[in-house]
C-alpha positions as CSV (number, residue, x, y, z in Angstrom):
1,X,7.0,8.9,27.1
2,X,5.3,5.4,27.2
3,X,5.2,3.6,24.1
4,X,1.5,2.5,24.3
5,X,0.8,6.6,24.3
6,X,3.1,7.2,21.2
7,X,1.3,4.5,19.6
8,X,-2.3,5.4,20.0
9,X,-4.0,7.2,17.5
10,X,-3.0,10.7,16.2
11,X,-5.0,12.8,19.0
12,X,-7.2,15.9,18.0
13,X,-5.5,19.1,18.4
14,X,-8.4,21.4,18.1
15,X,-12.3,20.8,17.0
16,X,-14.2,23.8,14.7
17,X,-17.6,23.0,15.2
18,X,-20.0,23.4,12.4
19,X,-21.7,26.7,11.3
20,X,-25.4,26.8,13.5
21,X,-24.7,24.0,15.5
22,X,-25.1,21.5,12.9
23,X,-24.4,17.9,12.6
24,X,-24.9,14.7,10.9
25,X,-24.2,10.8,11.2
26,X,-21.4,9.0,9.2
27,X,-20.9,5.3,9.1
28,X,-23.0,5.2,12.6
29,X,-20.5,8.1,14.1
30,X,-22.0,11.5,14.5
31,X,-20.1,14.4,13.4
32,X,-20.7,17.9,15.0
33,X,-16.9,19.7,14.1
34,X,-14.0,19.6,12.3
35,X,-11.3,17.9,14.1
36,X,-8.0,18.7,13.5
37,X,-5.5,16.3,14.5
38,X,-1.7,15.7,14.9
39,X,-1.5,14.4,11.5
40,X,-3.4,17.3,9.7
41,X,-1.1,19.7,11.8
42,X,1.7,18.2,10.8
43,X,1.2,18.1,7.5
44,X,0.3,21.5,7.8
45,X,3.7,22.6,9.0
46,X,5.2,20.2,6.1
47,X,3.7,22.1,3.2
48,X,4.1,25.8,4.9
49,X,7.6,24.8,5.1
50,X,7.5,23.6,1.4
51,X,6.1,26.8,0.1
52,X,8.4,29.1,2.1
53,X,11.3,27.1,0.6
54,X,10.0,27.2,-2.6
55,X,9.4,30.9,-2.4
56,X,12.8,31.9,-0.8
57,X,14.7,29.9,-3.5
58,X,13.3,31.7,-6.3
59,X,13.4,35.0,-5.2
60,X,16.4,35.7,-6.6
61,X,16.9,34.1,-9.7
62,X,20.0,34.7,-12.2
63,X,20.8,33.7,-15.9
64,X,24.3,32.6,-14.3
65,X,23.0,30.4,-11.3
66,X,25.1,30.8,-7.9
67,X,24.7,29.4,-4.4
68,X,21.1,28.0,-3.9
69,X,19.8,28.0,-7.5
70,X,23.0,25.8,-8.7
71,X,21.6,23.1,-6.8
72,X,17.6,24.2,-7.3
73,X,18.0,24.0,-11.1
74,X,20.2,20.9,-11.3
75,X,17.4,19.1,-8.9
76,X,14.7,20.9,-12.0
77,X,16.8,19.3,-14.5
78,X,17.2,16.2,-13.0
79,X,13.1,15.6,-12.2
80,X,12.5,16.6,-16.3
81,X,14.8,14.0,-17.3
82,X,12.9,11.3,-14.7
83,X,9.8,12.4,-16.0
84,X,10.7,12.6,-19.7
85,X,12.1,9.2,-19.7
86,X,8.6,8.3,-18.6
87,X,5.7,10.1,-19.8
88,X,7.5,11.6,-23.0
89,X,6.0,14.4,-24.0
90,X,3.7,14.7,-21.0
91,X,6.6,15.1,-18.7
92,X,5.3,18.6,-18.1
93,X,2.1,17.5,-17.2
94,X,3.1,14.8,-14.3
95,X,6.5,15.6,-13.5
96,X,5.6,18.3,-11.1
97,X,3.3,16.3,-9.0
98,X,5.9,13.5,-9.0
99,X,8.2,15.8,-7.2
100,X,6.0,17.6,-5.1
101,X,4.6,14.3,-3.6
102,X,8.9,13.4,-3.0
103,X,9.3,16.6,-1.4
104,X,6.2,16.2,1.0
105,X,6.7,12.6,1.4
106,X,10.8,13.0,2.3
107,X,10.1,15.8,4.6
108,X,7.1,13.9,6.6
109,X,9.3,11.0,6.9
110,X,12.0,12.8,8.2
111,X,10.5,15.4,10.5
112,X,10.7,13.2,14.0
113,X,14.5,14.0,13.5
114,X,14.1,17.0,14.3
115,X,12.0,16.4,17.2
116,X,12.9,15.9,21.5
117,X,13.3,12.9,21.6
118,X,10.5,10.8,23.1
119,X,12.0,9.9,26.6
120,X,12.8,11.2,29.5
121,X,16.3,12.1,30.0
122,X,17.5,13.3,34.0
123,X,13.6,12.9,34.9
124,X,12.7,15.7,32.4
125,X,9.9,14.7,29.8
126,X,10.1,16.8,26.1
127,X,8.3,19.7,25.2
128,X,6.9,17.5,22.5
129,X,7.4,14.9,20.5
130,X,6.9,15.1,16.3
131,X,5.4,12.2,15.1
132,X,5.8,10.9,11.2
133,X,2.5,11.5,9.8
134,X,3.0,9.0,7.6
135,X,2.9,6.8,10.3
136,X,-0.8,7.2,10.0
137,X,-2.8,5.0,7.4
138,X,-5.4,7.8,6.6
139,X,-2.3,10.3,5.1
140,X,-0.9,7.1,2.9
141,X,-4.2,6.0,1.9
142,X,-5.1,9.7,0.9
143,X,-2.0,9.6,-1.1
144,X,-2.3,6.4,-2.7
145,X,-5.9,7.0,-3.9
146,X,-4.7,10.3,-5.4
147,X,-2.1,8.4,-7.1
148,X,-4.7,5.4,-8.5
149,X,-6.8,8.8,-9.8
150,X,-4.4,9.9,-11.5
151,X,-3.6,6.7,-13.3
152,X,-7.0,6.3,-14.2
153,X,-7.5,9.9,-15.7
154,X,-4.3,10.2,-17.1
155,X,-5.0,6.6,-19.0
156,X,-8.8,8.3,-20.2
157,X,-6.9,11.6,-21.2
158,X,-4.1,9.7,-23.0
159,X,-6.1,6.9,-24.8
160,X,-9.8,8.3,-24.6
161,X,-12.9,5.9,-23.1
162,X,-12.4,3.5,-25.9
163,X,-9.2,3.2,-25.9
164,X,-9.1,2.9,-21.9
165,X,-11.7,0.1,-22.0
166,X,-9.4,-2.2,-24.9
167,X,-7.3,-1.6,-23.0
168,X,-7.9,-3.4,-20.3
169,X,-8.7,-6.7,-22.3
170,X,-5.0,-6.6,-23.3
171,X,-3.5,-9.2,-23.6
172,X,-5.9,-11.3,-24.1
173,X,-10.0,-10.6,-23.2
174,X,-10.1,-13.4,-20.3
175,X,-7.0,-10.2,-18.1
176,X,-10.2,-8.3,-17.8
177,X,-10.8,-9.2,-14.2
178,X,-7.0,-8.5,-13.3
179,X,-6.6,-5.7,-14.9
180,X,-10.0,-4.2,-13.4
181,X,-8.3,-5.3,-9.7
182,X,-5.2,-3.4,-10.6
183,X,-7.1,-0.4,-9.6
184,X,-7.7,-1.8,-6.2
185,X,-4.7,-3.7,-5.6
186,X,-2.3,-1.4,-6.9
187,X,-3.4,1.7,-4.2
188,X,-3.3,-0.9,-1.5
189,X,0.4,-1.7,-2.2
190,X,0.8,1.8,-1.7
191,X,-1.1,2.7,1.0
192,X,0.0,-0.7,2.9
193,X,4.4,-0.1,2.2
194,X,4.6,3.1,3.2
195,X,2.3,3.1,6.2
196,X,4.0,-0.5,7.7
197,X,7.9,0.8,7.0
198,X,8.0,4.4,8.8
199,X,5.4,2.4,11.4
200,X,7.4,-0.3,11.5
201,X,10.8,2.2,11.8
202,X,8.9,4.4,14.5
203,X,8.2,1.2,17.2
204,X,11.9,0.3,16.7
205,X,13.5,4.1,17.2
206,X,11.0,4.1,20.6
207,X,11.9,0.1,21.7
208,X,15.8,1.6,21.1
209,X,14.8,4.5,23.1
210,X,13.8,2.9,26.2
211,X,16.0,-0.4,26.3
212,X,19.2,1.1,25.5
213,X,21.1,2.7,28.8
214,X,22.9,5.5,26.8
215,X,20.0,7.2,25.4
216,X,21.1,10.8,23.8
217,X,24.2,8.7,21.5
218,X,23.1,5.1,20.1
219,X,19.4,6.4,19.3
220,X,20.7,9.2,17.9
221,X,23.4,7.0,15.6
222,X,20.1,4.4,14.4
223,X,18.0,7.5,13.7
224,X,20.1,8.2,10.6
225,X,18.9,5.2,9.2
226,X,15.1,5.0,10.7
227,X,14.7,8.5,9.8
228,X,16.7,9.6,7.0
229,X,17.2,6.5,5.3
230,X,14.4,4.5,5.1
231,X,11.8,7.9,5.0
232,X,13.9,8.7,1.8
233,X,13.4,5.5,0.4
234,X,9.9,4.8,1.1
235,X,9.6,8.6,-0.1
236,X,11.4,7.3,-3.4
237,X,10.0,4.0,-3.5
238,X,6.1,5.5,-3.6
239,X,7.1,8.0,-5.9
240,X,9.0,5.4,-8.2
241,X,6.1,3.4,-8.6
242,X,3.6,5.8,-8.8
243,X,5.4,7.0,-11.4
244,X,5.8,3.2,-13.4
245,X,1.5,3.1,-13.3
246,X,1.0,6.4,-14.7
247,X,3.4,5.9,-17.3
248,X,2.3,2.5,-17.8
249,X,-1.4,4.1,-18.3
250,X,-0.4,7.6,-20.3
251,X,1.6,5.3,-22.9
252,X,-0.2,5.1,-26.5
């Protein structure tokens, strides 16, 4: 597969057009369907796979855990004690969507390891080729404005209006600028690291896959680290510090 086709923009899949033929114009582009591209089907797959995990591995549950459920409840245990440490006693509130956006994130990251790989090998080209979604800016930034949301409610819910608005003149009345540009700044930072490193992670796996003469073993070797390593630490990373800004914001 050329490299200037892999990195072009996630292509549409499929288009619904709108009930009655109808359409409008947004930002000067007209819109007549729904288009449905790599990175929505992707994502798609992602969270059916998600909630037929979820679903399989409580099917069955015990009072003495075995097998699946040792591991299920010790991964349980060990997101309340992340969460608790925290947000306190609104562990219960954020902690879930903490470790759902880990799960999704990780497995996103992740999934082109699982996928052909991207060049031809004896003249044959893959079926197809799985592409991070994450390596698209309009999944991170979705992400990282749902994140910045939830700081901002979960700072009105914790602290009410007022306390929210005093808030931001702390330390000292002049921060109120700064701390107003958090909420712009800090969604960037988010949108910006995770969309550059599996991007960044995805060039090099398809430069190694056309330079390198052996192509099905040292690719393979440097995919442990482009796709499991570093999608599992920008998957940890994003959650990490979404999780510093909503406890920063939650905390009375």
């Amino acid at each position: 597969m050329d490299i200037k086709e892999s990195l072009e923009e996630f292509k549409v899949v499929f288009s619904i057009p709108l009930p009655g033929g109808l359409s409008f114009t947004f930002l000067g582009k007209t819109v007549s369907s729904i288009d449905i591209t790599e990175t929505v089907l992707v994502s798609w797959v992602v969270m059916v796979f998600l909630i037929a995990a979820s679903l399989f591995l409580t099917r069955r549950l015990r009072e003495i855990p075995r097998g699946s459920q040792v591991f299920l409840e010790w991964a349980v245990e060990f997101l309340n004690k992340f969460s608790g440490q925290y947000f306190g006693k609104r562990a219960q509130v954020y902690g879930p969507y903490i470790g759902t956006v880990f799960l999704f994130l990780l497995l996103a990251n992740v999934i082109p390891a699982i996928s052909p790989m991207a060049i031809s090998v004896l003249g044959l080209e893959p079926p197809f080729v799985i592409k991070p979604p994450t390596r698209d800016i309009n999944l991170t930034a979705a992400f990282a404005l749902l994140s910045i949301l939830l700081v901002l409610f979960g700072g009105l819910r914790a602290r009410g209006l007022g306390g929210w608005a005093r808030n931001l003149l702390h330390p000292v009345p002049m921060m109120l600028p700064f701390n107003l540009l958090e909420y712009i700044i800090r969604p960037l930072s988010l949108c910006l690291r995770l969309f550059g490193n599996i991007l960044g992670g995805y060039i090099i796996m398809l430069l190694v896959e056309q330079a390198l003469p052996v192509p099905l073993v040292v690719p393979a070797a440097l995919s442990l680290y482009f796709d499991f390593f570093d999608g599992l630490i920008q998957a940890v990373v994003f959650c990490f510090l979404t999780t510093l800004f909503v406890g920063e914001a939650v905390e009375v």
